[in-house]
C-alpha positions as semicolon CSV with decimal commas, in nm:
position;residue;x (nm);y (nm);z (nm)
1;X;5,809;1,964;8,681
2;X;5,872;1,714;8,952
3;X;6,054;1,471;8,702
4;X;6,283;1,759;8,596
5;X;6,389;1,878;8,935
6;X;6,478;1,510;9,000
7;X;6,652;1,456;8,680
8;X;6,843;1,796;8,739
9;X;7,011;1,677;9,046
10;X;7,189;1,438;8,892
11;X;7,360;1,710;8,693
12;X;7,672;1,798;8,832
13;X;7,712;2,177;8,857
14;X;8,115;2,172;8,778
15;X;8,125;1,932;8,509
16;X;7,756;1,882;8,346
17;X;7,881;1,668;8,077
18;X;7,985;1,402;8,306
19;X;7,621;1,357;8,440
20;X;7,540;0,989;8,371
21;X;7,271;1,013;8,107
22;X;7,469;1,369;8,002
23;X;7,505;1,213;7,611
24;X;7,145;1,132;7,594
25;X;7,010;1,489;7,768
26;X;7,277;1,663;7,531
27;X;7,154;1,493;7,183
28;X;6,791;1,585;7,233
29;X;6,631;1,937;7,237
30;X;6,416;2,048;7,564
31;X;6,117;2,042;7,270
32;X;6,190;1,673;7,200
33;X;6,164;1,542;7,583
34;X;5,818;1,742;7,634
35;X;5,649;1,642;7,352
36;X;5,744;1,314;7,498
37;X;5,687;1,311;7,852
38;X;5,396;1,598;7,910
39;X;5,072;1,431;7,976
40;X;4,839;1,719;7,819
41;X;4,871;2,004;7,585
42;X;4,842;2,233;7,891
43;X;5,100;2,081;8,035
44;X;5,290;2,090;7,715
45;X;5,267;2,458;7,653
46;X;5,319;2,556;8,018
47;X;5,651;2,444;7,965
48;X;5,713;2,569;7,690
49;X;5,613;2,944;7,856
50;X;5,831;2,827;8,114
51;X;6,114;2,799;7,846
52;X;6,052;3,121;7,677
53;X;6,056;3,334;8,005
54;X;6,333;3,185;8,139
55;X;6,600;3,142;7,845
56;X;6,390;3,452;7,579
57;X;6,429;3,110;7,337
58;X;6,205;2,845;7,206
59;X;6,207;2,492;7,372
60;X;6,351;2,328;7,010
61;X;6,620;2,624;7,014
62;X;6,784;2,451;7,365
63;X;6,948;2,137;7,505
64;X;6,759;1,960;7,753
65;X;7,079;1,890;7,973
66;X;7,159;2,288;7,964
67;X;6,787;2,304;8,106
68;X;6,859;2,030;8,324
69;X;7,202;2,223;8,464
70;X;7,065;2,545;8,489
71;X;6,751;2,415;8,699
72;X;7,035;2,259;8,974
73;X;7,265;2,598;8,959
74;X;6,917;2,739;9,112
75;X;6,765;2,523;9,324
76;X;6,509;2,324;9,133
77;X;6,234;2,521;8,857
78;X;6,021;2,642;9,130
79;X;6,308;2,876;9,251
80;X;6,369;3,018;8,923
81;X;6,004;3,107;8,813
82;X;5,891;3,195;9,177
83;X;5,814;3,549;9,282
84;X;5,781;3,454;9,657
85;X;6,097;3,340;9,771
86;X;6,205;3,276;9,422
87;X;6,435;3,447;9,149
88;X;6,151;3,678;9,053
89;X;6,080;3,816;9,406
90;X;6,330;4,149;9,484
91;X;6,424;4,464;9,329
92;X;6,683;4,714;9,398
93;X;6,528;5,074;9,468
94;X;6,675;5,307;9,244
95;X;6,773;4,997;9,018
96;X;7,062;4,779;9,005
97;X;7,336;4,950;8,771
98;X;7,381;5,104;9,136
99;X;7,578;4,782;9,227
100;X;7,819;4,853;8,946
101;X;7,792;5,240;8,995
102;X;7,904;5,194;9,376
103;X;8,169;4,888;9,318
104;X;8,327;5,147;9,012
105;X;8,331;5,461;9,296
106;X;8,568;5,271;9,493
107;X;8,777;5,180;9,267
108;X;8,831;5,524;9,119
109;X;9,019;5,621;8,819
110;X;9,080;5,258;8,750
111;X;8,802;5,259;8,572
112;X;8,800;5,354;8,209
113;X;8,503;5,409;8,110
114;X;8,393;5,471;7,696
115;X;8,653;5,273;7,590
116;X;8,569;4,953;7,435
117;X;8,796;4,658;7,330
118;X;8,852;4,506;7,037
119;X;9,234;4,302;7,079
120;X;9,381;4,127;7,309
121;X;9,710;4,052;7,241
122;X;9,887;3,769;7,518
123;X;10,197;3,563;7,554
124;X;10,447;3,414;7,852
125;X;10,519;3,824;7,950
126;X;10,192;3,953;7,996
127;X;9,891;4,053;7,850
128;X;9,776;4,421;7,665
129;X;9,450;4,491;7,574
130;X;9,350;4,739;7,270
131;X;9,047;4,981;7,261
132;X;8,898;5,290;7,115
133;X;8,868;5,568;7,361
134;X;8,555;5,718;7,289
135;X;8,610;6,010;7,513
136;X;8,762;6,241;7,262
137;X;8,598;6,423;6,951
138;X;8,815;6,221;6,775
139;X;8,896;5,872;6,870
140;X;9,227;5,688;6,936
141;X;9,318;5,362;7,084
142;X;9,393;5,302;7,403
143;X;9,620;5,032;7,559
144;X;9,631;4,875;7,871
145;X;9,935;4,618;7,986
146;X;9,872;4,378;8,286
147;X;9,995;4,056;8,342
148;X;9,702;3,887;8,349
149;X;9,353;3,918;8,183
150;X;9,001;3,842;8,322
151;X;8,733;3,852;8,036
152;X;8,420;3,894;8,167
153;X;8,173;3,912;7,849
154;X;7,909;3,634;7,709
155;X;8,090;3,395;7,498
156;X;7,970;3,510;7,181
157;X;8,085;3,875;7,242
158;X;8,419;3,736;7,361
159;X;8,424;3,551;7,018
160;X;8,437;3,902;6,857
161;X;8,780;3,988;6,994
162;X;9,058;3,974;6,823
163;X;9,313;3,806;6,994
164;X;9,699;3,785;6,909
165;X;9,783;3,448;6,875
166;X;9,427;3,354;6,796
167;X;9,258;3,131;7,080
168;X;9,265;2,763;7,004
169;X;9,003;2,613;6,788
170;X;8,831;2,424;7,069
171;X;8,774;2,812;7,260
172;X;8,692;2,953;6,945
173;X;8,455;2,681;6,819
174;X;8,286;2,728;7,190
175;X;8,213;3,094;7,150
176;X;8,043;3,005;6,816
177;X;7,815;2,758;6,972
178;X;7,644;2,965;7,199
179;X;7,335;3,235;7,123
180;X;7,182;3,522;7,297
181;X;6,837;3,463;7,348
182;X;6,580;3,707;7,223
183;X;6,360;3,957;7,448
184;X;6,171;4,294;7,434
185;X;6,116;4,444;7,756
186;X;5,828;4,720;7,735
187;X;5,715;4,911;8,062
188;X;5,401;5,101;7,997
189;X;5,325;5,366;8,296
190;X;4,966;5,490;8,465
191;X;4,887;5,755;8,658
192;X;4,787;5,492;8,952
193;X;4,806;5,105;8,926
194;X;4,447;5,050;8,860
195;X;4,441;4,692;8,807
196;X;4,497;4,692;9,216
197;X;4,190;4,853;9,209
198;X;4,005;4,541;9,098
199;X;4,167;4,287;9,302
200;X;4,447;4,180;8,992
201;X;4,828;4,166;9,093
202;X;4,920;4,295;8,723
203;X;5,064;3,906;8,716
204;X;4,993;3,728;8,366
205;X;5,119;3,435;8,228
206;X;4,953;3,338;7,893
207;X;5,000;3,150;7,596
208;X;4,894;3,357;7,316
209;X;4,999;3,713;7,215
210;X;5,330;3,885;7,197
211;X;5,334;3,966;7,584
212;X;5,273;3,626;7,735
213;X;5,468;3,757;8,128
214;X;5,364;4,043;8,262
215;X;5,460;4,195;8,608
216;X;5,339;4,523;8,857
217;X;5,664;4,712;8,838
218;X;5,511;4,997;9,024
219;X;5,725;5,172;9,281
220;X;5,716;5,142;9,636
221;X;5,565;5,492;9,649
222;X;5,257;5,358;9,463
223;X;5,274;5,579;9,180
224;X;5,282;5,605;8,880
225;X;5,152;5,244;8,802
226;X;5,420;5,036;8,616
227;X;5,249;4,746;8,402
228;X;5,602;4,530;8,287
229;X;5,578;4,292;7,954
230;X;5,795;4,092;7,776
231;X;5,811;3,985;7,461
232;X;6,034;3,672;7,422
233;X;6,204;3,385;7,153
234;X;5,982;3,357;6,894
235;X;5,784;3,640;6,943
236;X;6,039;3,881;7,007
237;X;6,256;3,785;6,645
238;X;5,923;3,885;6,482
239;X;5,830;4,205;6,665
240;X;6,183;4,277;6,747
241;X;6,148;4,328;6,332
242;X;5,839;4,533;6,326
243;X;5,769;4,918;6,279
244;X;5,744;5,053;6,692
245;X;5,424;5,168;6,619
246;X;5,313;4,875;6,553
247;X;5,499;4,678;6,811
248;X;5,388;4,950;7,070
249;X;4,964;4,804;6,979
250;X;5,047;4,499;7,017
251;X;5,165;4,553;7,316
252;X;4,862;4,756;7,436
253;X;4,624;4,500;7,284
254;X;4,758;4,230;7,520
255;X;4,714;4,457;7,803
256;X;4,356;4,521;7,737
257;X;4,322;4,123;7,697
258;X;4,443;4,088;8,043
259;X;4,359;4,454;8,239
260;X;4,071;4,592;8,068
261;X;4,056;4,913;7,888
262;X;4,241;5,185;8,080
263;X;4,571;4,950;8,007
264;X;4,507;5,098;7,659
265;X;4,597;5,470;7,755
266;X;4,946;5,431;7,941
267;X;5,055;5,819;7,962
268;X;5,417;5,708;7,853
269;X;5,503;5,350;7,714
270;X;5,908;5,256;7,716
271;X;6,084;4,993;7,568
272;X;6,439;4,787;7,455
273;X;6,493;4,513;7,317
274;X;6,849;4,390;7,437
275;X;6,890;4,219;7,060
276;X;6,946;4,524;6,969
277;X;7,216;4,598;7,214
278;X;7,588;4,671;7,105
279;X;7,739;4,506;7,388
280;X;7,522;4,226;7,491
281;X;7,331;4,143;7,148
282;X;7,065;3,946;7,319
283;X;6,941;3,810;7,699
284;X;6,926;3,723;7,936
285;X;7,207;3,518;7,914
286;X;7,423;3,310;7,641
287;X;7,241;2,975;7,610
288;X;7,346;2,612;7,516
289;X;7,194;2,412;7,189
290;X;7,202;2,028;7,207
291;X;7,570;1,882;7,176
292;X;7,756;2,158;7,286
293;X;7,786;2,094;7,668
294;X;7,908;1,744;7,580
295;X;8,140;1,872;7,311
296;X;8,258;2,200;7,416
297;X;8,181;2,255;7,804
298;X;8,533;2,226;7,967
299;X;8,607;2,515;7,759
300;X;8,401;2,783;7,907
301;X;8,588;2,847;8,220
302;X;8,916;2,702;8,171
303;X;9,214;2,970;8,132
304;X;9,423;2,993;7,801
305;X;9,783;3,138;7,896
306;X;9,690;3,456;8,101
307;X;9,334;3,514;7,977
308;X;9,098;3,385;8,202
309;X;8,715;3,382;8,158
310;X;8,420;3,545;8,367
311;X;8,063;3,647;8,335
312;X;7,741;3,463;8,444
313;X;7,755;3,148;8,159
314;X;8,041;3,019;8,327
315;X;7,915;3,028;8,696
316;X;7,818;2,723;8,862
317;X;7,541;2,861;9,087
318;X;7,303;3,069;8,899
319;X;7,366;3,048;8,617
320;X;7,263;3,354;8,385
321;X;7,114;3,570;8,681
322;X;7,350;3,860;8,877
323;X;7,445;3,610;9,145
324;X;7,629;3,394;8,915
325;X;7,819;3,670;8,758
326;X;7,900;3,763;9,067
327;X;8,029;3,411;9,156
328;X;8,229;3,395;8,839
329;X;8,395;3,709;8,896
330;X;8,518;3,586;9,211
331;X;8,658;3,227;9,106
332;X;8,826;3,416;8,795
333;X;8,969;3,667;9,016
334;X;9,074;3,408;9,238
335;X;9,211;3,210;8,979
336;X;9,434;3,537;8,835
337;X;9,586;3,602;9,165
338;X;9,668;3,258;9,196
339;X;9,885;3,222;8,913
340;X;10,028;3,583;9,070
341;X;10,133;3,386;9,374
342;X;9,908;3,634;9,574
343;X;9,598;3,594;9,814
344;X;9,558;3,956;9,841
345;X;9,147;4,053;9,729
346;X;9,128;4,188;9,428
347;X;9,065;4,548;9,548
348;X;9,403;4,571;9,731
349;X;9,619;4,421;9,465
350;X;9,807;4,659;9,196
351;X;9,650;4,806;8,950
352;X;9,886;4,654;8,686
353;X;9,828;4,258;8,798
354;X;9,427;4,307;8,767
């Protein structure tokens, strides 16, 4: 761990693929360096748990200098694995589509909602974007003109647009270069959290079974009891094709492995796999196989006419978490008004230029 927090910080955050050994990090999968440089099969498999609950892929699936850049954007590996003082620590009571519920009350009727795109069409006068309002019994598009566009979706999504002219190959080759990873998240609830009972923290790592992380996701009202699993990569492409009921055991069994018994009787069990998922297809965030940062990195944030491009894969700080969407928004935003010749924030500036 100590050898890949030092060997991330030579990874520049802006420009990965200029890192000095970037070539040799790109060509090699995070698989190939651990089987090389972990000491012990523990060791070995730690990291690849590490891996799986991180990126919901398997350590052959990823490049070892995307690793190595996504350790810097948060800190060092410690930071993102953490629960004390680290990426895993907070929650939002009441849940965190509240950020986007209160950001989209302030903005009012500028927000459409049920209306998804499918076209962009762009050129030296301005953009308009194309998509099927959903509001109606029967449904009709819907088209928006701005003069600028900021897309804001994983690159693999914003490969599904249709855009009029067509991106340029190097964009468009991008967007097919980088996957979803692959997670079931299953919440299974308790009348009380009884593992407290017993001293446990409802904490698991393991390396065997479909639920290898597990988490207390009780309230702060202490009830009902909230045991948290996820079922990740490998695991999750298998049981992600599985009947529920079946999927719903196997989730149950790994609970008993780790909680005893009563885990076996949860008085509801919920879950979602985001694979499933129209509009993200996968999580937690769009990740990087060997050769593409080298190949195709200056095109994930770098504007094409009046389109420019958002969302957490192209932030710079971290990367793939809500902080670095939030961070991306911003420089895009920034970037859009700038061509505008304006400094106003985003909120106070027309509704036709944003």
């Amino acid at each position: 761990m100590l050898t890949l927090n030092v060997m991330a910080t030579q990874v520049p955050l802006d420009a990965p693929w200029t890192a000095p050994n970037a070539r040799e990090w790109d060509a090699q999968t995070f698989d190939t360096w651990n089987r090389a440089n972990a000491r012990s099969d523990e060791a070995r498999e730690l990291m690849e748990l590490v891996i799986q609950a991180v990126f919901s892929v398997e350590a052959p699936d990823i490049s070892l200098l995307h690793v190595l850049f996504y350790l810097h954007s948060a800190g060092n590996l410690m930071d993102l694995v953490a629960v004390t003082g680290g990426a895993q620590e907070r929650r939002c009571v009441g849940g965190t589509q509240q950020l986007a519920e209160r950001l989209a009350a302030t903005l009012g009727d500028r927000v459409v909602l049920n209306a998804p795109v499918h076209a962009i069409a762009h050129d030296e006068r301005g953009v308009r974007v194309e998509a099927e309002d959903l509001t109606e019994d029967l449904t009709e598009d819907l088209t928006v003109s701005a003069a600028r566009a900021v897309i804001a979706l994983p690159p693999t999504l914003a490969g599904r647009l249709r855009y009029r002219p067509a991106l340029p190959g190097y964009r468009d080759q991008l967007t097919q270069r980088v996957p979803m990873g692959t997670v079931i998240k299953a919440q299974c609830l308790y009348e009380t959290p009884f593992w407290r009972e017993e001293g446990l923290t409802g904490q698991v790592t393991s390396d065997t079974g479909a639920v290898r992380i597990t988490f207390d996701n009780t309230p702060a009202t202490g009830a009902p009891g909230v045991l948290l699993g996820f079922i990740e990569g490998q695991e999750g492409r298998y049981w992600g094709q599985q009947r529920a009921e079946a999927r719903r055991n196997e989730v149950l069994d790994c609970l008993v492995r780790y909680f005893g018994e009563r885990a076996r009787s949860p008085k509801d069990y919920i879950e979602l796999s985001w694979a499933e998922e129209e509009y993200s297809r996968g999580c937690y965030a769009g990740f990087l196989p060997p050769g593409v940062l080298t190949s195709y990195g200056e095109a994930l944030r770098a504007p094409i006419g009046r389109l420019h491009w958002a969302g957490t894969e192209t932030a710079t700080e971290w990367n793939g978490y809500m902080d670095g969407a939030l961070q991306a928004g911003e420089r895009a935003a920034h970037e859009a008004l700038a061509a505008l010749g304006r400094t106003t924030p985003m909120s106070e500036a027309s509704g036709q230029e944003t």
